[in-house]
C-alpha positions as CSV (number, residue, x, y, z in Angstrom):
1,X,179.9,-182.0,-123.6
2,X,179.2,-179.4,-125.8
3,X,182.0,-178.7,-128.9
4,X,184.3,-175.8,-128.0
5,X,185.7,-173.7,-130.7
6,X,189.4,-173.8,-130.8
7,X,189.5,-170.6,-132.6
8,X,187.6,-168.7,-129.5
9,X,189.0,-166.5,-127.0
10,X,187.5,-164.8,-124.2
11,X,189.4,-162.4,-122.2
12,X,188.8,-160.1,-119.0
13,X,189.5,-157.4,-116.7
14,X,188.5,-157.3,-112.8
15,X,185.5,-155.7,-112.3
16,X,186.0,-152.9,-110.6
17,X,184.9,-151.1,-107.5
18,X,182.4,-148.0,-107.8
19,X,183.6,-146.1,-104.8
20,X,185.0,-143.5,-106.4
21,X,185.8,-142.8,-110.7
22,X,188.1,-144.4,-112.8
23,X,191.8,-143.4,-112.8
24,X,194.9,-145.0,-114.3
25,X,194.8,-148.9,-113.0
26,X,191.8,-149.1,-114.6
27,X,192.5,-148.1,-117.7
28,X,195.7,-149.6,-117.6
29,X,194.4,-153.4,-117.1
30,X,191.3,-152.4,-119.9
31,X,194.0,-151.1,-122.1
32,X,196.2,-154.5,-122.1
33,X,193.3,-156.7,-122.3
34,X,191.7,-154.9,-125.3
35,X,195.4,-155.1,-127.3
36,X,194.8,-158.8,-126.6
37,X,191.0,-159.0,-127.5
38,X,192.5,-156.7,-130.6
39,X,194.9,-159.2,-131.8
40,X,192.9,-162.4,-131.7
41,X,189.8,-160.3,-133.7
42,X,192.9,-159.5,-136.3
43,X,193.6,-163.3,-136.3
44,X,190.0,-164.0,-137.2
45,X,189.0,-165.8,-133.4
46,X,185.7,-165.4,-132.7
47,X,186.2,-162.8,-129.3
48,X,184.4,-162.1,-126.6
49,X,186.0,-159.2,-124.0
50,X,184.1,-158.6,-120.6
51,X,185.0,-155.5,-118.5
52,X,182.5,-153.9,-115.8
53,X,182.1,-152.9,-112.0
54,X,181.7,-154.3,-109.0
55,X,179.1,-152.4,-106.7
56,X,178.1,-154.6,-104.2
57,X,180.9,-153.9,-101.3
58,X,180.6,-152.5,-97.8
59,X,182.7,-149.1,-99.1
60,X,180.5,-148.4,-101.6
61,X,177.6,-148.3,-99.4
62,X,179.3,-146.3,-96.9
63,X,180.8,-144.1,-99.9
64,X,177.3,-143.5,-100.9
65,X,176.1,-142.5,-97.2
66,X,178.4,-140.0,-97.2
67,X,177.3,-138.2,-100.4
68,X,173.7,-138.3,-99.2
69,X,172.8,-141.4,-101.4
70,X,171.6,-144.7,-102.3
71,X,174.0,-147.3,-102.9
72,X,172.4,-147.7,-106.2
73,X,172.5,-144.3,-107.6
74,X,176.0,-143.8,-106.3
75,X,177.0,-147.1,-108.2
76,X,174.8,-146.0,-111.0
77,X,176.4,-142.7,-111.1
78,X,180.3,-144.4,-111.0
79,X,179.5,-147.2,-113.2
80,X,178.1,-144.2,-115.9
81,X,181.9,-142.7,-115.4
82,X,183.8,-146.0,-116.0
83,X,182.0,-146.7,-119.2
84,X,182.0,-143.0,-120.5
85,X,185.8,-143.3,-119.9
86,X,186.5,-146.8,-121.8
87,X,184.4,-145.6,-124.5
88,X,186.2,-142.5,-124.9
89,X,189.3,-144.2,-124.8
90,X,187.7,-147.0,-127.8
91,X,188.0,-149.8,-125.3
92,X,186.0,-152.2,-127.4
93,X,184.3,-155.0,-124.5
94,X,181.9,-156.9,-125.8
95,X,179.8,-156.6,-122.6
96,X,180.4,-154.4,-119.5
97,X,179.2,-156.1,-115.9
98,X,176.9,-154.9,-113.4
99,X,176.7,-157.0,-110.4
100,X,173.7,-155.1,-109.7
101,X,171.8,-156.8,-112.9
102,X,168.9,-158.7,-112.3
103,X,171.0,-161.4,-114.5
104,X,174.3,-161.7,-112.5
105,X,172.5,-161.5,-109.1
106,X,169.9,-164.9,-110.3
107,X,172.7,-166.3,-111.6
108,X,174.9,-166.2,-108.5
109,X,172.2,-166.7,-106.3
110,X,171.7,-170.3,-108.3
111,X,175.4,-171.8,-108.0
112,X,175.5,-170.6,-104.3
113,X,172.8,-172.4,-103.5
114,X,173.7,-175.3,-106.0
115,X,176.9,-175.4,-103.5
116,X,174.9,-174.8,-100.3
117,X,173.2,-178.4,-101.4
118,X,176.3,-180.3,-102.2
119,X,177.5,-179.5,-98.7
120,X,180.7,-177.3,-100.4
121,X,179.1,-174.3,-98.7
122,X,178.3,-174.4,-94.7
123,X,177.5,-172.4,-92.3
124,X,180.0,-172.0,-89.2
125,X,181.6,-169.3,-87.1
126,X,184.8,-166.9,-88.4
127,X,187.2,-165.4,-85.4
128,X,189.9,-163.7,-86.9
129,X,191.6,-160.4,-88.5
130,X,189.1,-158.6,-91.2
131,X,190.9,-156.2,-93.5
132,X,187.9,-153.8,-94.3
133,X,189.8,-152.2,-97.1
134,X,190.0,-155.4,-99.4
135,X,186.9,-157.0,-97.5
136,X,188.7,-160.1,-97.1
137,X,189.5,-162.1,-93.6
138,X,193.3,-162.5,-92.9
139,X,195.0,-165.8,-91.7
140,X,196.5,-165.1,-88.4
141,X,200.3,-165.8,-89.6
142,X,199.8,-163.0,-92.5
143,X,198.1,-160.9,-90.0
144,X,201.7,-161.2,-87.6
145,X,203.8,-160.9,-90.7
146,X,201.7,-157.5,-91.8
147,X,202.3,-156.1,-88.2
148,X,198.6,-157.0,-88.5
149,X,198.4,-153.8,-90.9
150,X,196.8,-154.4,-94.5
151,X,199.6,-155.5,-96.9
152,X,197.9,-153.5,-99.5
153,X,196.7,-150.2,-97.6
154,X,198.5,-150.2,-94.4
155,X,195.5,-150.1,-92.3
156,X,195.2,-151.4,-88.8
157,X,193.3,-154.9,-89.4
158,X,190.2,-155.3,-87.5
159,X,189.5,-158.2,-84.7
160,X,186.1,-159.8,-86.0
161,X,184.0,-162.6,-84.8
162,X,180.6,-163.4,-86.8
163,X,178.7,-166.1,-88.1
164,X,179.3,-166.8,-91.4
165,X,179.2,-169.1,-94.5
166,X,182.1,-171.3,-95.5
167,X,182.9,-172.5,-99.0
168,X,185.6,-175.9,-98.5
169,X,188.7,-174.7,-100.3
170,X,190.8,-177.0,-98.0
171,X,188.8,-179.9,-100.0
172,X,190.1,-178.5,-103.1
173,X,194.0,-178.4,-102.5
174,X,195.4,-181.3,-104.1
175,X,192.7,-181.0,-107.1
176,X,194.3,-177.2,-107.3
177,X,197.9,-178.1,-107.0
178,X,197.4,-181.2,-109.8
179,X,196.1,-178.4,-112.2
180,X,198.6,-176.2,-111.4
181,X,201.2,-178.9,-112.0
182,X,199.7,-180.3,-115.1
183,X,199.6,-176.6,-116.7
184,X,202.6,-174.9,-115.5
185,X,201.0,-171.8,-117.7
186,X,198.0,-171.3,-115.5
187,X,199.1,-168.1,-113.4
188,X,201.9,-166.1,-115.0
189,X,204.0,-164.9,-114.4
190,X,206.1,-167.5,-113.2
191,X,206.5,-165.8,-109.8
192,X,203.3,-165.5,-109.4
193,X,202.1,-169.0,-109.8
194,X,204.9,-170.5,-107.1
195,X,203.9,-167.4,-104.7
196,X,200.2,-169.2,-105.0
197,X,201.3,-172.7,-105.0
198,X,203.1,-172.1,-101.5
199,X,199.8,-171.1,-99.9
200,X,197.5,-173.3,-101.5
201,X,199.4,-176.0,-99.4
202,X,197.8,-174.3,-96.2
203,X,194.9,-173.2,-97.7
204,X,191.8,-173.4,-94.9
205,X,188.3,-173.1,-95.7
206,X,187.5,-169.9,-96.2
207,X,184.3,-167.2,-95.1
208,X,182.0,-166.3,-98.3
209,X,179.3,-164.0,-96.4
210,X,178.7,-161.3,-94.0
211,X,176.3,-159.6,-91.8
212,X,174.7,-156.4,-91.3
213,X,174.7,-155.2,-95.1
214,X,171.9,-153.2,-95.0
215,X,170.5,-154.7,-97.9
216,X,173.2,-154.1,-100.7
217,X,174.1,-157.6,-101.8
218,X,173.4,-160.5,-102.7
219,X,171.3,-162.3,-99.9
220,X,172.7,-166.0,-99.2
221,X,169.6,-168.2,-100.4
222,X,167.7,-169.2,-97.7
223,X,169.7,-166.9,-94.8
224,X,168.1,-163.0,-95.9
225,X,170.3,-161.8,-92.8
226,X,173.8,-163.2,-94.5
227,X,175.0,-161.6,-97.8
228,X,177.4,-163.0,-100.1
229,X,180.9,-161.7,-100.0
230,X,181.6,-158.9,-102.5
231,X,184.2,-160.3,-103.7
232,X,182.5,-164.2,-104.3
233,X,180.1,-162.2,-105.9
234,X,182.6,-160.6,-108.1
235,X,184.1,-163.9,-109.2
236,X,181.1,-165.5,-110.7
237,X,180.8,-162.6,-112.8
238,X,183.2,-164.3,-115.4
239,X,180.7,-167.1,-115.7
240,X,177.3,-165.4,-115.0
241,X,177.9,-162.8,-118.0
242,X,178.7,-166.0,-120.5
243,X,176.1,-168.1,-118.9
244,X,173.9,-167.6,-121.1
245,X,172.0,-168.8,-125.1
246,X,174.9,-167.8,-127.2
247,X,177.6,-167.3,-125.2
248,X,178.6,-170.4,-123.8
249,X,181.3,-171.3,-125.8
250,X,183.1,-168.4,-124.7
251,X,183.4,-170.4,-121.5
252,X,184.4,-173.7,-122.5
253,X,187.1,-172.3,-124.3
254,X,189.1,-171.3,-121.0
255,X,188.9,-167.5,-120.2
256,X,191.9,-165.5,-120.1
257,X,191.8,-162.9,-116.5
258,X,193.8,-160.1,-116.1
259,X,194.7,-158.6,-113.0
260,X,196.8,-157.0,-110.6
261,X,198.5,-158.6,-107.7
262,X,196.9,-157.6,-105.5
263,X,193.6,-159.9,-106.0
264,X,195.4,-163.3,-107.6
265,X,195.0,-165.2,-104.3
266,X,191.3,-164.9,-105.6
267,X,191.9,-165.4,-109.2
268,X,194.2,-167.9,-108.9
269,X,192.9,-170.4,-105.8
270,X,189.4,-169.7,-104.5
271,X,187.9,-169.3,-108.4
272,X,189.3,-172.3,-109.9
273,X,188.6,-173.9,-106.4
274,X,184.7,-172.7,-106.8
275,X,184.4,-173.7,-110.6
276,X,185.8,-177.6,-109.2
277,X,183.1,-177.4,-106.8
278,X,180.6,-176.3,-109.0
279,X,181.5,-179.1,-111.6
280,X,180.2,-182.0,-108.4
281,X,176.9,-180.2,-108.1
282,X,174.2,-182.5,-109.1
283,X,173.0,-182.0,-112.7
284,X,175.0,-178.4,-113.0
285,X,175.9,-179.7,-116.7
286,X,172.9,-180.4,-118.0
287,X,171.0,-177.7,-116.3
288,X,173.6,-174.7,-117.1
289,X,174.2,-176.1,-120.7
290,X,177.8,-175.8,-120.2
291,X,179.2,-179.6,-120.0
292,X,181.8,-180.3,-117.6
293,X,183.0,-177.0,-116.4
294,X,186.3,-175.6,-117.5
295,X,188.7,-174.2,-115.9
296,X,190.3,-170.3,-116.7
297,X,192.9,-170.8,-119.4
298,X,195.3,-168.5,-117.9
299,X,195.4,-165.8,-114.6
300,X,198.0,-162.9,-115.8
301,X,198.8,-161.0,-112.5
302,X,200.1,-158.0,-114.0
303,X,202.4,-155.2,-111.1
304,X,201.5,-152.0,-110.5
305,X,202.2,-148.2,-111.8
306,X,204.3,-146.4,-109.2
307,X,205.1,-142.6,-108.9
308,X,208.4,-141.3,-110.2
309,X,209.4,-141.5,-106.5
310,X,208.7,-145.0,-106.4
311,X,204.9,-145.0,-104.4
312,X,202.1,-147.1,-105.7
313,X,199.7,-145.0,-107.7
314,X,196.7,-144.6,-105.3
315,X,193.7,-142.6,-104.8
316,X,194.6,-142.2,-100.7
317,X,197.9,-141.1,-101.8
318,X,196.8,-138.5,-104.2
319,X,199.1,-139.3,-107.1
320,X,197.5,-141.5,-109.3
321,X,196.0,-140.2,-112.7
322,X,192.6,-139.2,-112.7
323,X,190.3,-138.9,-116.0
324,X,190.9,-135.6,-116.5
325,X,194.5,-136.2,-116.5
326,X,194.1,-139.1,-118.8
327,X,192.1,-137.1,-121.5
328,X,195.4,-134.0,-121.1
329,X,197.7,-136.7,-122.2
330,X,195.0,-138.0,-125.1
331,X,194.6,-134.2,-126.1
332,X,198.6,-133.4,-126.0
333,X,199.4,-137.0,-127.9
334,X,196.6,-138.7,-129.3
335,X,194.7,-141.7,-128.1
336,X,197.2,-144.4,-129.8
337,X,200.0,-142.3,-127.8
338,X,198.6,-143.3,-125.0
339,X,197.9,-147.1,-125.9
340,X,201.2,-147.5,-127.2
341,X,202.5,-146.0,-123.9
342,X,200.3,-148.3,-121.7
343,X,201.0,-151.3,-123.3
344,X,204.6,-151.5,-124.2
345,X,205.9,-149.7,-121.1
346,X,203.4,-150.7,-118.5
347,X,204.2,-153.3,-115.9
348,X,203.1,-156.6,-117.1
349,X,205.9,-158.5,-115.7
350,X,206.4,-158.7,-111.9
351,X,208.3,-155.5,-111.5
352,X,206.3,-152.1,-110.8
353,X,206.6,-149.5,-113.6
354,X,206.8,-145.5,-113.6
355,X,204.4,-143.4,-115.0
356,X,207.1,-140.8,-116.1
357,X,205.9,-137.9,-117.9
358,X,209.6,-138.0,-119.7
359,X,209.4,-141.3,-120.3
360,X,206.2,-140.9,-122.2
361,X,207.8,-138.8,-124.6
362,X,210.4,-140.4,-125.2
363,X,208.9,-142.8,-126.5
364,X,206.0,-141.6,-128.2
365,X,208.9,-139.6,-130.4
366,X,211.3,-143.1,-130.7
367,X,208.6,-145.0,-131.6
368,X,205.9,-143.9,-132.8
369,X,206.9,-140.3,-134.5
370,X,210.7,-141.2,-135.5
371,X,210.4,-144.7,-136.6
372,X,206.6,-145.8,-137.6
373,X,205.0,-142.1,-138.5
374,X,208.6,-141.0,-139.8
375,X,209.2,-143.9,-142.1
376,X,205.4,-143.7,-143.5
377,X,206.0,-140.4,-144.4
378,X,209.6,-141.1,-145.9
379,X,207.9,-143.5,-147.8
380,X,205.1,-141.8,-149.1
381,X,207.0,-139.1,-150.0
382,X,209.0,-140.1,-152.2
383,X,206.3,-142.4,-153.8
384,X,204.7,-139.5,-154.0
385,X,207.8,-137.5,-156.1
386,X,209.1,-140.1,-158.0
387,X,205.9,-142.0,-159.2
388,X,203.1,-139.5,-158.9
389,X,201.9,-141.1,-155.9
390,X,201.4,-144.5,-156.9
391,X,202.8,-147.7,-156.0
392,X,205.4,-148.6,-158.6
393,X,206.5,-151.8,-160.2
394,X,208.9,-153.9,-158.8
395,X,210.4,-155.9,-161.1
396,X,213.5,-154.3,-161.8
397,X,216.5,-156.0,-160.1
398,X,218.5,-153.7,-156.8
399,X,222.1,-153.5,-157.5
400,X,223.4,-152.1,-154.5
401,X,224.8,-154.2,-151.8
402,X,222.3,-154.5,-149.3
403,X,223.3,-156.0,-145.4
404,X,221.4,-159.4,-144.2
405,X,219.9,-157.0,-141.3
406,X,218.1,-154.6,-144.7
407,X,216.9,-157.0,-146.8
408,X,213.3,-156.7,-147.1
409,X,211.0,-159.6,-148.4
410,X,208.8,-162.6,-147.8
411,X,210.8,-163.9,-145.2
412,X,210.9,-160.3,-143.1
413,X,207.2,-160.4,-143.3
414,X,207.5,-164.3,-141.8
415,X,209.8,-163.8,-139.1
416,X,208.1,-160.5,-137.9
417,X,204.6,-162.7,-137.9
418,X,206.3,-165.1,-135.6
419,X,207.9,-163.2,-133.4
420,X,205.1,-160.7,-133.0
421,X,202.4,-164.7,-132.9
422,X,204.5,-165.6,-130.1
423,X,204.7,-162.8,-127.7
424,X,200.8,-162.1,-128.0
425,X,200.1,-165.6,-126.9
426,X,202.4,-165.4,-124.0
427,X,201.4,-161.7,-123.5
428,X,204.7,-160.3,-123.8
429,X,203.3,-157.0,-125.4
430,X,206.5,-155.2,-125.5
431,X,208.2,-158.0,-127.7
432,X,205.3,-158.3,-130.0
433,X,204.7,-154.8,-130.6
434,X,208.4,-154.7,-131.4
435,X,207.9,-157.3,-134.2
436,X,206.4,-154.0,-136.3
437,X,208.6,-152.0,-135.2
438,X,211.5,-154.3,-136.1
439,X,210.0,-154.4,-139.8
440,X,209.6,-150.1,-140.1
441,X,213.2,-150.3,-138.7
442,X,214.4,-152.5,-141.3
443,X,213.0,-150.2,-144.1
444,X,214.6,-147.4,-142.6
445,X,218.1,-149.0,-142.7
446,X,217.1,-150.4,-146.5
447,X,216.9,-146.6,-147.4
448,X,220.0,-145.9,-146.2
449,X,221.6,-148.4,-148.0
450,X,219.9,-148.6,-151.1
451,X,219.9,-144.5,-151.7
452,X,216.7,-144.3,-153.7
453,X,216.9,-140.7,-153.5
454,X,220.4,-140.7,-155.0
455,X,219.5,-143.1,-157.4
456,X,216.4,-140.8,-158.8
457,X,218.8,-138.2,-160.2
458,X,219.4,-141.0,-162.8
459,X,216.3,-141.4,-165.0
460,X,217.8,-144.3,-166.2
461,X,217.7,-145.9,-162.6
462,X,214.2,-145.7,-161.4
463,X,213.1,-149.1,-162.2
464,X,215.4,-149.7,-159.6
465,X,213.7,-146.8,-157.9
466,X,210.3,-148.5,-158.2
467,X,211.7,-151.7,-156.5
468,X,213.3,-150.0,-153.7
469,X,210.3,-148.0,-152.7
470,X,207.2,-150.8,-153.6
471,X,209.5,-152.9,-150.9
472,X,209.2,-150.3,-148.3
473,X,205.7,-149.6,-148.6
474,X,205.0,-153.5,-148.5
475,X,207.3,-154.0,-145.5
476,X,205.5,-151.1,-143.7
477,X,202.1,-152.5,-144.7
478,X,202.9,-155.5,-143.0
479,X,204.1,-153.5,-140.3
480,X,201.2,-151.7,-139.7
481,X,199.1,-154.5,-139.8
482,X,201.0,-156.0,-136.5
483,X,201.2,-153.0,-134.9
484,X,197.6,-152.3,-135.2
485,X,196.5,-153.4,-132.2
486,X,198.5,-151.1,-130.1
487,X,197.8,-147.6,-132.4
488,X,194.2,-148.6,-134.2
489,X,193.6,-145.6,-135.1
490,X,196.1,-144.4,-136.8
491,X,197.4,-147.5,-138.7
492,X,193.5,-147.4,-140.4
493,X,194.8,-143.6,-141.1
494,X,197.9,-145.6,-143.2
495,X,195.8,-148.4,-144.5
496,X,193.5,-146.0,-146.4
497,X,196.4,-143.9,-147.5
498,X,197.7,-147.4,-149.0
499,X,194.7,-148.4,-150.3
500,X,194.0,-150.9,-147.8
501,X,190.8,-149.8,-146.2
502,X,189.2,-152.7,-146.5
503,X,191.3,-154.1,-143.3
504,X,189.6,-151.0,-141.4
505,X,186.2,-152.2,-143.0
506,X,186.7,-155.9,-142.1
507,X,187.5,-154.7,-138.2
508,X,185.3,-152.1,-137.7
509,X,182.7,-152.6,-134.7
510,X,184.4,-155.8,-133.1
511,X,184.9,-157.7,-136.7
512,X,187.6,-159.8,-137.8
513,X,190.5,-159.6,-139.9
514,X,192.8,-162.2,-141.7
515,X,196.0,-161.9,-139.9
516,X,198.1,-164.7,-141.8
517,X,197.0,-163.5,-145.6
518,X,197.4,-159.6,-144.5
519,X,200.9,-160.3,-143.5
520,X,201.9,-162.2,-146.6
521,X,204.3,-160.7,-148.7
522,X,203.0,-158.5,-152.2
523,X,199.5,-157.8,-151.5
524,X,200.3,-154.1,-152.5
525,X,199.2,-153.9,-155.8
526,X,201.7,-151.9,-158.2
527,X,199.6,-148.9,-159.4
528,X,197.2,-148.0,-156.1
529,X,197.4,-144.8,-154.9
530,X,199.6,-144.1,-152.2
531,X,198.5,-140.7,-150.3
532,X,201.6,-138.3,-148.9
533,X,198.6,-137.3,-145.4
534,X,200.3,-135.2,-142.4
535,X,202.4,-136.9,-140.2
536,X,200.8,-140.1,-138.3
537,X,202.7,-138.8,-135.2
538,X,203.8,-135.5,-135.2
539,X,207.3,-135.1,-133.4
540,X,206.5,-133.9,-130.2
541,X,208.8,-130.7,-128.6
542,X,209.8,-130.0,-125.4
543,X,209.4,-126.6,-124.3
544,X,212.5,-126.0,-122.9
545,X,212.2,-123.5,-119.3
């Protein structure tokens, strides 16, 4: 078995469906997974982020008929939009999927048939409920509990009856429910993982191709007339696009998927089931260079954005937010607005979240322009007036009675490191970005109490000054350095106004920084330049009607 790196992390998005453009969803899951990617390249792991499309289902074929086209060019044409988008929003993947690659469709073609030989995959006869929205065959109890409706469209389900290719997830149960046992962290969150568990039990073996395609697929190897299920196809994308000289390691590793609910049964039961089944296939080791097969690290199932009214943001509804509505609030706010929104208030957890125009203000001006971008310029400032704009001394001794909660030093930097560690690990974005916010707080209520401003009417007391102020630009250092990988862009605005470009430098084009010595306390030298700059978030005013 080859070695794994224990300082590698791989993390993905769904691949998503090129019927139609991007809108919010997409971005929203891209978004969370590159603050993740973000945060392990500011640890120093050696990253690897995978985002992309999936092109080859029925809906985008019969999208593409009715604009007049191929289903290549339409997929070529929406796959264009979805990378234009993520690179205008700095989405930094590492690779972005095609299922149409010559790559991904060998690739898949080999472990299907590799599972065709070891008897995992069959060929039988499916009679049941098809929900052609989510290409995926319904058990006939969920179909009775739906009102046989779509649980995620509300569509009449259809009554099909075809031959078909079976892949043995019933063979898989108990190895599936032993993992899930033995790593209680696999599917989170926690309500996620016993929804799963309660239907594994029952899990039947389960249809992996269709008929009457019209070429766009995947043909099952040896069977032209069958092609393999989009969303099969879609799975093995995690492995095909690491499957390869160089990228391996990335596997063994354990991936980290992101997703919505809406596709864990996928996620977290047929894929792990698959990967199990792939591990029995006769040489699959050797010949895919990949050892024994490992399992995904982790399946985060994130909820959904809902209109203020409470709707799920759809395109059939009308309400969701489009690109161009995307690049209005980038324009009005700023990219890191927008990241900082997505992130923090979006709804990781198992509870739906509003996209609420107010709510997007208020806390682009609590955050980001009253605390962080406020503070900075406080800062700054007054380095700026009282010590020509250079980092002053710190030696002198602080006389004024300073609360536990305003003490700023070594162990502030510490506790902030920990708490902001902790929550990336477990994906709890909100808590770990409020690590750095909890340190710019913290220098706000050390100003206050200290007075450095009233103290600098006495010449006599600016030693004292020079303390005060070197400890609120190293605590905000150290801030911005946690905080970076929700608002990039403009905490490498502050770094080179600090003199601390370099960290910039180090990161630039999917590098690596040094999270543990960039968070250690007195790396600001006394004596570098500290530029006043215009505000790193402008308060934003509401026109009032």
């Amino acid at each position: 078995m080859p070695e794994t790196d224990t300082n590698t992390f791989y993390v993905t998005t769904p691949i998503y469906y090129v019927n139609d453009k991007p809108h919010l969803g997409h971005v929203y899951t891209t978004t969370v997974a590159d603050v993740v990617a973000r945060y392990h390249r500011l640890k120093g792991d050696d990253t690897f982020f995978l985002t992309g499309v999936d092109e080859h289902a029925a809906k985008v074929s019969d999208k593409a008929a009715e604009h007049g086209l191929t289903p290549q060019a339409w997929a070529d044409q929406n796959a264009a939009a979805f990378k234009e988008t993520f690179d205008k929003l700095d989405l930094q993947y590492d690779d972005f999927v095609r299922t149409s690659s010559d790559h991904h469709k060998a690739k898949v073609t080999e472990y299907v048939a590799a599972l065709l030989k070891s008897g995992d995959v069959y060929e039988g006869e499916y009679t049941g409920w098809y929900d052609a929205g989510q290409e995926e065959y319904v058990p006939e109890n969920k179909a009775k509990d739906n009102d046989y409706k779509s649980e995620v469209n509300g569509k009449p389900l259809v009554k099909k009856a075809e031959k078909n290719y079976f892949f043995k997830l019933s063979a898989y149960r108990d190895e599936l429910l032993a993992h899930f046992e033995k790593h209680p962290e696999f599917v989170q969150p926690d309500a996620r993982r016993n929804e799963i568990v309660n239907r594994i039990k029952e899990a039947q073996d389960v249809p992996i191709s269709r008929t009457g395609s019209g070429g766009w697929g995947i043909p099952v190897p040896g069977d032209e007339e069958q092609t393999i299920y989009v969303w099969i196809d879609a799975l093995f994308n995690y492995l095909t696009y690491v499957d390869m000289d160089g990228r391996r390691h990335y596997w063994q590793s354990g991936a980290t998927h992101f997703i919505a609910k809406d596709i864990l049964w996928f996620h977290a039961a047929i894929w792990p089931a698959l990967l199990l089944a792939l591990r029995k296939c006769e040489g699959f080791s050797d010949w895919h260079g990949l050892g024994e097969l490992a399992l995904p690290k982790q399946v985060y199932s994130h909820s959904y954005w809902v209109s203020e009214s409470g709707e799920k943001m759809s395109k059939s509804l009308g309400n969701f937010l489009d690109p161009a509505a995307i690049d209005n609030y980038v324009a009005e706010f700023g990219l890191d607005a927008l990241r900082y929104f997505l992130a923090t208030r979006g709804p990781l957890g198992t509870t739906d979240s509003a996209f609420s125009p107010d709510l997007f203000i208020e806390t682009y001006n609590a955050d980001l322009a009253n605390t962080f971008g406020n503070s900075a310029s406080r800062v700054s400032n007054m380095i700026g007036k009282y010590f020509g704009g250079f980092a002053p001394d710190h030696t002198a001794t602080i006389f004024a009675e300073i609360d536990s909660d305003a003490i700023l030093d070594e162990s502030v930097a510490q506790a902030a490191l920990v708490v902001a560690s902790r929550n990336f690990e477990k994906c709890v974005l909100d808590f770990a970005s409020h690590a750095g916010m909890l340190c710019v707080s913290t220098v706000d209520r050390h100003i206050e109490q200290t007075a450095p401003f009233k103290l600098a009417k006495d010449e006599s007391k600016l030693p004292e000054v020079g303390t005060i102020l070197y400890n609120c630009a190293e605590a905000l250092r150290i801030a911005s350095v946690l905080l970076w990988p929700f608002i990039p862009h403009k905490v490498e605005d502050f770094w080179r106004r600090i003199g601390c470009g370099h960290y910039a430098e180090a990161l630039a084009d999917h590098g690596h920084g040094d999270l543990d010595a960039w968070v250690q306390w007195g790396q600001l030298k006394p004596g570098t330049p500290i530029e006043k700059g215009d505000p790193l978030f402008p308060r934003y005013q509401v026109e009032k009607k």
